[in-house]
VEXLOMI-315502 format. One record per residue (C-alpha): residue in one letter; x negated, y negated, z. Coordinates in steps of 0.2 Angstrom, whole numbers, plus 5000, padded with zeros to 4 digits. Layout:
residues N
AXYZ/...
This chain:
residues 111
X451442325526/X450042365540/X450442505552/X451242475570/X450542535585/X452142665584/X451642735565/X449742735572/X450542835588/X451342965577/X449943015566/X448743025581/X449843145588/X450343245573/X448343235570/X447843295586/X449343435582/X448643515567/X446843495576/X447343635590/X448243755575/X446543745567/X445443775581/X446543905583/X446244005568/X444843965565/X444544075582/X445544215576/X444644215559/X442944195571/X443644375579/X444144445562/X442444405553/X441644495568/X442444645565/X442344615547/X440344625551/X440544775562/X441444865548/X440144815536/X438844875546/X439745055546/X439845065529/X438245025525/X437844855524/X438844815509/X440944865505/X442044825492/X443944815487/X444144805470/X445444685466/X445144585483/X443544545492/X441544615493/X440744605509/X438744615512/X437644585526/X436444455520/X434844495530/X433944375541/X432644265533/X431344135535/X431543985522/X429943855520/X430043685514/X428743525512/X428843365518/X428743265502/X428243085508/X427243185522/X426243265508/X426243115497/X425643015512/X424143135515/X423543145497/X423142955497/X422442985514/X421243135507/X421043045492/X420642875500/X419442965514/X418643085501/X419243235512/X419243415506/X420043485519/X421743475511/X422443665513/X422043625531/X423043475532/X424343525521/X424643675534/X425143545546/X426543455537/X427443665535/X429243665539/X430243815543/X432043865546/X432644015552/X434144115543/X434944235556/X435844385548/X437644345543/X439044425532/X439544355513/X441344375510/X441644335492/X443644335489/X444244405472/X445244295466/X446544295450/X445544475444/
């Protein structure tokens, strides 16, 4: 039997119910994971309850990556054109994503 306009009533609102609870613990956790960070900090960069949970500041990094079909499109260029300018071009096609610092929490679970 489809739903009625009543049943599709009813879940919207018992959606849009459980939608605030999470939005607001998922702020909480936002302001415990901030002072979980700031405690990590003091202790180092790196804390550990055995039993329960390690904590680590994982630095900021950089990350690189290649366009494939950038790359692959270039080669038959350069191989077509007879080019040797290919670190040059290559250079070009150089993605890069920035990492800022963060905190790991790994949970220890059932040990």
């Amino acid at each position: 039997m489809p739903a009625s306009d009543n049943d599709v009533r009813d879940m919207l609102a018992s959606y849009f119910e459980l939608d605030d609870e999470i939005k607001a613990l998922e702020e909480d956790a936002g302001v415990l994971r901030k002072k979980l960070y700031a405690a990590t900090i003091d202790f180092g960069g790196a804390y550990k309850i055995d039993h329960l949970a390690s904590l680590k500041i994982v630095p900021a990094s950089v990350s690189h990556s290649y366009d494939t079909a950038g790359i692959d499109a270039l080669v038959a260029d350069l191989l077509r054109d007879g080019e040797i300018h290919t670190a040059q071009r290559l250079a070009t096609l150089r993605k890069e994503t920035k990492r800022v610092e963060s905190l790991r929490i790994t949970g220890l679970r059932g040990k």
